[in-house]
C-alpha positions as CSV (number, residue, x, y, z in Angstrom):
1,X,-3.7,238.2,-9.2
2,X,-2.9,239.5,-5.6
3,X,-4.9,241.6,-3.6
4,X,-2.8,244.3,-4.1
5,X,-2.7,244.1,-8.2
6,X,-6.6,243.8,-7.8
7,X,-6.6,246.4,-6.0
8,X,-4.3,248.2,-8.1
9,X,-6.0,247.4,-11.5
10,X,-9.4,248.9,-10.1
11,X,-7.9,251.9,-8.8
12,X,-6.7,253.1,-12.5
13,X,-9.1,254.5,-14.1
14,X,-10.3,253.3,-17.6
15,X,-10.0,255.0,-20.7
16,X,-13.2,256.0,-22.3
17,X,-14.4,254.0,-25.4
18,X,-14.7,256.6,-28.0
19,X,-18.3,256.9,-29.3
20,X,-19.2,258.5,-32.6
21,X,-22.3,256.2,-33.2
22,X,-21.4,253.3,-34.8
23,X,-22.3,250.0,-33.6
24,X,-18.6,248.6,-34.5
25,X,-20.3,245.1,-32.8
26,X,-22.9,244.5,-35.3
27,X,-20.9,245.0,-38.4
28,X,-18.3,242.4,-37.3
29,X,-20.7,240.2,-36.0
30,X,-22.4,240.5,-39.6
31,X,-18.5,240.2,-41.4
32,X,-18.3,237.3,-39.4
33,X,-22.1,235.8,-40.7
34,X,-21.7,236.8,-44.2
35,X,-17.8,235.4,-44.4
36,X,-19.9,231.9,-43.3
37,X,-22.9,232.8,-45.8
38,X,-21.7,234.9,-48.7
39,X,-24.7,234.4,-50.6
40,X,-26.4,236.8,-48.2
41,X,-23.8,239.3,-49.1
42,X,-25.5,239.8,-52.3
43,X,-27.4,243.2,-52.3
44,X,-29.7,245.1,-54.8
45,X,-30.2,248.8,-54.2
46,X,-32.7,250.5,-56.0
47,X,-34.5,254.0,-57.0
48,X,-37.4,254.9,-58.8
49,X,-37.5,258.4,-60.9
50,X,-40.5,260.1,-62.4
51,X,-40.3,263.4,-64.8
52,X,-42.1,266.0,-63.3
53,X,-41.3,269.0,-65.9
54,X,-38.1,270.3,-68.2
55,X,-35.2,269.1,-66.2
56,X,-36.7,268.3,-63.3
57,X,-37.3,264.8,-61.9
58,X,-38.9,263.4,-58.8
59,X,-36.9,260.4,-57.4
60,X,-37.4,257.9,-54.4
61,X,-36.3,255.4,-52.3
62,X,-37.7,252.8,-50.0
63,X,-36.5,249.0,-50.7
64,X,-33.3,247.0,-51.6
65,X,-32.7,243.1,-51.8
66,X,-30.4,242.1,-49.0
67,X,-29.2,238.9,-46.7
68,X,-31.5,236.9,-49.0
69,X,-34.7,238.6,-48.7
70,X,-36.5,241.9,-49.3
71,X,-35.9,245.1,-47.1
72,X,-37.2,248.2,-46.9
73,X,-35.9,251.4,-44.9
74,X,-37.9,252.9,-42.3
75,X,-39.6,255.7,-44.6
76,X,-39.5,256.5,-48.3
77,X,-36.5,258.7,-49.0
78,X,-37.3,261.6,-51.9
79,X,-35.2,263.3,-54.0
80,X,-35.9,266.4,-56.4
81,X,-32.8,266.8,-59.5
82,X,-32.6,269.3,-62.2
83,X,-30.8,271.9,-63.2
84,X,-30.2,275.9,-62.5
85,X,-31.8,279.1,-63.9
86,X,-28.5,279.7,-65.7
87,X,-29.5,276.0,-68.3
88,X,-32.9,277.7,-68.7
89,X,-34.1,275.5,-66.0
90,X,-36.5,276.1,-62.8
91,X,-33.4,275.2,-60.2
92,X,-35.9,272.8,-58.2
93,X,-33.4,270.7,-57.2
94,X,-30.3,270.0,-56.8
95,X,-28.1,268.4,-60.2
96,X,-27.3,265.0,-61.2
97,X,-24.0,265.6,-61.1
98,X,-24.0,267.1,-57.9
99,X,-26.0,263.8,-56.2
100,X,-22.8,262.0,-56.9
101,X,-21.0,264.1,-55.0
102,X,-23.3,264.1,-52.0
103,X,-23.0,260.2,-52.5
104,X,-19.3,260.0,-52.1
105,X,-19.0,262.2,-49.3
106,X,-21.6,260.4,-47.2
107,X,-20.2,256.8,-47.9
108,X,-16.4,258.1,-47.2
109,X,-17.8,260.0,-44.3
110,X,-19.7,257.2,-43.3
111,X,-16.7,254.8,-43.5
112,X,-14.2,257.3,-41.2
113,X,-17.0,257.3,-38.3
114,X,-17.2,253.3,-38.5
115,X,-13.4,253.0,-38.8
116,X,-12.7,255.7,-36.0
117,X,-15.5,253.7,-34.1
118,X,-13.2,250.5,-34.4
119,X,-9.7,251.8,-33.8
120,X,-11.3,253.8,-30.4
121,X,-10.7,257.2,-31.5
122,X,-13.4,260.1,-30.7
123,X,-14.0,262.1,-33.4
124,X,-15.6,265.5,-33.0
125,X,-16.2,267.0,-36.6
126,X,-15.4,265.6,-39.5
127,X,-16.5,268.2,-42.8
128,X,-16.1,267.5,-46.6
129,X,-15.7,269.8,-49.1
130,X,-16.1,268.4,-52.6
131,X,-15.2,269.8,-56.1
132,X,-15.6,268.4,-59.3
133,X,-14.6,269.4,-62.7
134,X,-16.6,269.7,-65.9
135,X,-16.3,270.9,-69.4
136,X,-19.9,271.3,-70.7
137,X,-18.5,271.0,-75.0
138,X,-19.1,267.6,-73.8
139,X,-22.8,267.5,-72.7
140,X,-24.1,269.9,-75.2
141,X,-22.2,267.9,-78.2
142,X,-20.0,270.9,-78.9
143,X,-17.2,269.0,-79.1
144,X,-16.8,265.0,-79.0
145,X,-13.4,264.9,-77.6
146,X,-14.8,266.1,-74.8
147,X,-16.1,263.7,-72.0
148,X,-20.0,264.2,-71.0
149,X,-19.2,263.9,-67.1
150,X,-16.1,265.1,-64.5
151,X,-13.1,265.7,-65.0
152,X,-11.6,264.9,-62.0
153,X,-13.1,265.2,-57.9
154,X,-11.2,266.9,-55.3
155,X,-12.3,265.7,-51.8
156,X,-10.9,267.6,-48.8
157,X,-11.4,266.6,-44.9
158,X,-11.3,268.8,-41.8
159,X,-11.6,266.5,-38.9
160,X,-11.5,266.9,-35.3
161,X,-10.8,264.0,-33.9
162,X,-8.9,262.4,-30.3
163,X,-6.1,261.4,-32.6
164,X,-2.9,262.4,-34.6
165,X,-2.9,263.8,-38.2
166,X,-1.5,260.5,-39.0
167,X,-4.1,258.5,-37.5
168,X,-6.4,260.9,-39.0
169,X,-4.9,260.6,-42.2
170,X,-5.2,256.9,-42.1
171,X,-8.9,256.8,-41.0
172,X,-9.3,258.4,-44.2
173,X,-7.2,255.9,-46.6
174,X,-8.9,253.2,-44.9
175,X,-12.3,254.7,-45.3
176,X,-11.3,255.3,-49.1
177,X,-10.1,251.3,-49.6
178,X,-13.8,250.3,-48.6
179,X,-15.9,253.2,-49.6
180,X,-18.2,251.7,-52.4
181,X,-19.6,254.9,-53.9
182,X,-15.5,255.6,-54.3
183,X,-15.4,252.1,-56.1
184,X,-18.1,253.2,-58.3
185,X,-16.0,256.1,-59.8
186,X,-13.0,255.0,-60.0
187,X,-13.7,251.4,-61.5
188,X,-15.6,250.9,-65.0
189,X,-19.0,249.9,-63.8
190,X,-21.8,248.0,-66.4
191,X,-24.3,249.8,-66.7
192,X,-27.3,248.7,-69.0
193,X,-30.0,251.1,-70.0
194,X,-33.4,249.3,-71.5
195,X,-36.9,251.0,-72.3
196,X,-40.9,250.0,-72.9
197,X,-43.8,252.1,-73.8
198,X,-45.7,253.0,-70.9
């Protein structure tokens, strides 16, 4: 390179990396580990519930199984479900239901900031509003035609963001494809329930 290309080169400026918080690095650097070691790829998450009262329970978090060993987060996340004054309940929490909700929109939400972080656009806002459908025959045995949980889940983004609608639609789609919580609802999933006597 001349003098003058140098020269040149230094004189334009550079664009700014976007930064929405995402350390883009580290996950590719661990894609990169775990495509060499898929073993460690293997998680277990896991949460622990206790009845408090009625409808209410008392739930927390604080380790999983991961890259081959135990982990634990930095502090024991709690959670209070049960249901409102209108089931004849104490409303001292938030429902079931309406966990799996806030689940979805903070993995898809999650996934937009990391993808956004990796194709260099800025975001400034990104909000979900989420709806879901139910018909309570189904719940309360009315009527067994009738499934127990939703209907259907309408998810709707308002993002501001450095980038086009298209771009923002596609941060979206791509966020969708890897979202796990996503996966989990739309994709039969084995669950096995088992008791003891306490």
């Amino acid at each position: 390179m001349t003098n003058q290309a140098q020269a040149q080169a230094q004189a334009e400026p550079q664009a700014p990396r976007a930064d929405n918080g995402v350390n883009v690095d580290a996950l590719l650097t661990a894609r990169a580990a775990l495509t060499e070691a898929p073993e460690g790829a293997r998680f277990k998450w896991r949460a622990t519930s206790q009845w408090i009262h009625g409808t209410q329970s008392h739930a927390t978090v604080d380790g999983f199984f991961g890259l081959g060993a135990e982990q634990c987060h930095r502090r024991t996340f709690e959670f209070d479900t049960d249901h409102p004054e209108i089931f004849a309940a104490t409303d001292n929490g938030a429902t079931p239901v309406e966990y799996v909700l806030v689940g979805l929109a903070g993995c898809l939400s999650a996934g937009i900031a990391s993808v956004a972080q990796n194709r260099n656009i800025q975001l400034h806002s990104v909000r979900a509003t989420l709806e879901a459908g139910m018909d309570l025959q189904g719940v309360l045995g009315i009527d067994e035609n009738v499934r127990n949980g939703f209907d259907g889940i309408k998810v709707h983004y308002d993002i501001d963001a450095d980038a086009t609608p298209e771009q923002i639609a596609a941060l979206v789609a791509q966020s969708q494809k890897r979202s796990a919580v996503f996966d989990i609802l739309v994709n039969p999933t084995d669950v096995s329930v088992t008791t003891s006597k306490a």
